[in-house]
N, C-alpha and C positions, 0 to 999 in steps of 0.2 A: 467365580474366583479367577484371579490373571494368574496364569504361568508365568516361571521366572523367564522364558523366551521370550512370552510377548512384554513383561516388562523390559527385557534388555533391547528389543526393537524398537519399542514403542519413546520411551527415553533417549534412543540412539536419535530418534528421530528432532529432537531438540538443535541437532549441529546439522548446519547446511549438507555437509560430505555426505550424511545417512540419509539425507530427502534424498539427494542426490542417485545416489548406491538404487537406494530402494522406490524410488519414485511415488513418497507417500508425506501425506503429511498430518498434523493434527492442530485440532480444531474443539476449545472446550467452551462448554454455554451452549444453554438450553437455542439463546436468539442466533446464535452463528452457526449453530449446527441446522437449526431448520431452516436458515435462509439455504447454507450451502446444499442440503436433500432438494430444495428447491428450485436447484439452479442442475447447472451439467455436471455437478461433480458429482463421482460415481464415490458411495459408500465405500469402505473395506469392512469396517468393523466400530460397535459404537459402543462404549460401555459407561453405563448407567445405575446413578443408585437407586434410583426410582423406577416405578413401573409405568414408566412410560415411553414415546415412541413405539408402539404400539402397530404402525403400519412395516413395522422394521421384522423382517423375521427373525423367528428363534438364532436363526445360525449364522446372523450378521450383527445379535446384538446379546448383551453377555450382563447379565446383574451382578454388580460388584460394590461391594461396603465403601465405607467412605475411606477406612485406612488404606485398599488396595488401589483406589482413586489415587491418592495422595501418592503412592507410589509412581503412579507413572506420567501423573501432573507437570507442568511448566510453571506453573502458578503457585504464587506462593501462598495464597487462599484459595482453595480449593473450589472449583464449583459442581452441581453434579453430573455431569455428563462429560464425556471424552468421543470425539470420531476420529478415527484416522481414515481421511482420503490419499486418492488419488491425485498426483499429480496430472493436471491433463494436459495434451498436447500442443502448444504454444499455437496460438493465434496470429496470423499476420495484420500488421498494424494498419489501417485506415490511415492514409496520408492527408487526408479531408476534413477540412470544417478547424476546431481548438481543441490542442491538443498540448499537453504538460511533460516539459522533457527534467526529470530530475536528476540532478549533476552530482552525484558522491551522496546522496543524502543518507547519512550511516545510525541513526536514531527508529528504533523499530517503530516508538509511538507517532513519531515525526509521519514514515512512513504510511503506518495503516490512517490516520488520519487524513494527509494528505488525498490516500484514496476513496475515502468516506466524503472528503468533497467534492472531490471530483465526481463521482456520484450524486452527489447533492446539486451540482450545479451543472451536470448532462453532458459532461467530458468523459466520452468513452474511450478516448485512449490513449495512455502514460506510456513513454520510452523512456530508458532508465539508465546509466551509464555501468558498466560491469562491476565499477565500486558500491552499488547504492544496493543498499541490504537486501537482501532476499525479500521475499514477497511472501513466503512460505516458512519465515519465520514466525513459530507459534504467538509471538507477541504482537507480532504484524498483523498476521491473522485476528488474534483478539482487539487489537485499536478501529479496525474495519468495521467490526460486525456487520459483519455480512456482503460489503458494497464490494469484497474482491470478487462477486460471482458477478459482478457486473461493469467491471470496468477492465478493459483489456491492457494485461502489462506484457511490456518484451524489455530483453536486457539485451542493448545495440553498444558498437562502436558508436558513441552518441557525437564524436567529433566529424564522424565520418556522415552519420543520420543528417545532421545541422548543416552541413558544406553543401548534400546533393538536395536540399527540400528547396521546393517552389514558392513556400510558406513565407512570411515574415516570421523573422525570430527576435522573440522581447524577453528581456530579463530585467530584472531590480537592481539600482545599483544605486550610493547615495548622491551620485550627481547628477541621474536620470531626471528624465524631465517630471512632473508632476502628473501621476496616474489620475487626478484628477478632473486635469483640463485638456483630456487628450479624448480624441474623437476615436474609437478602439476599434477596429476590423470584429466580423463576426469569426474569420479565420485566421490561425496564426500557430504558433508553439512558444508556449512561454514555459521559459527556464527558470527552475528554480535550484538554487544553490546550497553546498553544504554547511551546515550551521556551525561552522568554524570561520571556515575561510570564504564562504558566498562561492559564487560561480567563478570556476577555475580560468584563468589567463586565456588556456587556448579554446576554452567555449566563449569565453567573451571575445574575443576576436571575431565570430560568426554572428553575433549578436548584430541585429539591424535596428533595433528598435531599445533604446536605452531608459528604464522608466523609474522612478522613485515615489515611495510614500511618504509623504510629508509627515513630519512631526512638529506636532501642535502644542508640545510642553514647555512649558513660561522657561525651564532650565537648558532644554535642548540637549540633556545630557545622555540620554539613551542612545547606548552603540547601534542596536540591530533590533527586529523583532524575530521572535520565534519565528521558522521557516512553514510551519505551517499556518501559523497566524498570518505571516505576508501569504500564502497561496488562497486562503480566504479571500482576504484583501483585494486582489489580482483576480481570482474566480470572477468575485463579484461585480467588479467593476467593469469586467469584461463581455458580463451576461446584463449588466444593468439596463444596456438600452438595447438587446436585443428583441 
């Protein structure tokens, strides 16, 4: 059974201020919770409708029905399991090799996907500008499964990151030149933008490398792509001939 405590904590934990406060986060599903025991984040508490997890001891994991699940859930389908971690102590960023700097990007699914490919395609580390949604937002959290134990995020002055880097900086923009016939460094930091407005004025100014994806539709009528469909895009075309 959950106490009304740990439900008011545990819930509290939903808005950025109470990760914050209490340096904890959660994490529901059977595949994101065992990626994250697998990785450095340290358990708090896991609660479960099944008897499972099983290497978890009695006093770190608590059998709870599916109504009290639903009580302290994010999800609006419930799944069955709940962890609540730890936040852990921020990583310093790797200035080396390709690296993804996201500019405002305020859509959680945008987000945890974003990091899911980055993981998919060996980009171990995203800087993030102080707008661009938490990382340890539970929906973040769930669009991941699991690639946030493995890809290192910080939340930088990203206009100040981009001014002092040694790197080449490339962003998408619709007059850029053609991602396709472009001979692409194995090193660099590509920007990607937020899915309103694209990449803000004063990061474009720092931008060195201007680049665009062609649209191949007989109408030509499509404004934009989805921001994580373009970081796909850009992933891959940037690892294609590595």
């Amino acid at each position: 059974m959950v106490s009304k405590n740990q439900i008011k904590l545990i819930t509290s934990l939903q808005q950025k201020k109470y990760r914050n406060i209490e340096k904890l986060f959660i994490a529901e599903g059977t595949k994101v919770i065992q990626e994250l025991l697998q990785s450095n984040f340290e358990l708090e508490h896991l609660y479960t409708t099944k008897e499972d997890f099983n290497e978890i001891t009695s006093a770190n994991r608590t059998i709870v029905s599916e109504s009290d699940l639903k009580k302290i859930s994010a999800l609006s389908s419930i799944n069955t399991c709940l962890g609540v971690f730890r936040v852990p102590e921020s990583k310093t960023t790797q200035k080396e090799g390709l690296l993804v700097a996201l500019d405002d990007i305020r859509d959680p699914g945008n987000m945890g996907t974003i990091l899911r490919l980055c993981d998919w395609f060996g980009v171990k580390e995203v800087v993030c500008s102080k707008t661009t949604v938490d990382i340890y937002n539970p929906k973040v959290i769930q669009a991941t499964m699991g690639s946030i134990s493995r890809v290192n995020v910080n939340y930088v002055d990203l206009n100040s990151f981009l001014e002092n880097t040694t790197l080449p900086v490339f962003g998408t923009f619709m007059d850029g030149k053609n991602i396709y016939n472009q001979k692409l460094p194995k090193e660099g930091i590509i920007v990607m933008g937020n899915e309103a407005n694209g990449i803000s004025s004063t990061i474009e100014k720092i931008v060195s490398d201007r680049l665009s994806i062609p649209r191949f539709g007989s109408l030509q009528q499509t404004e934009s792509l989805n921001v994580a469909t373009a970081t796909a895009i850009v992933l891959s075309e940037f690892k294609r001939n590595c």
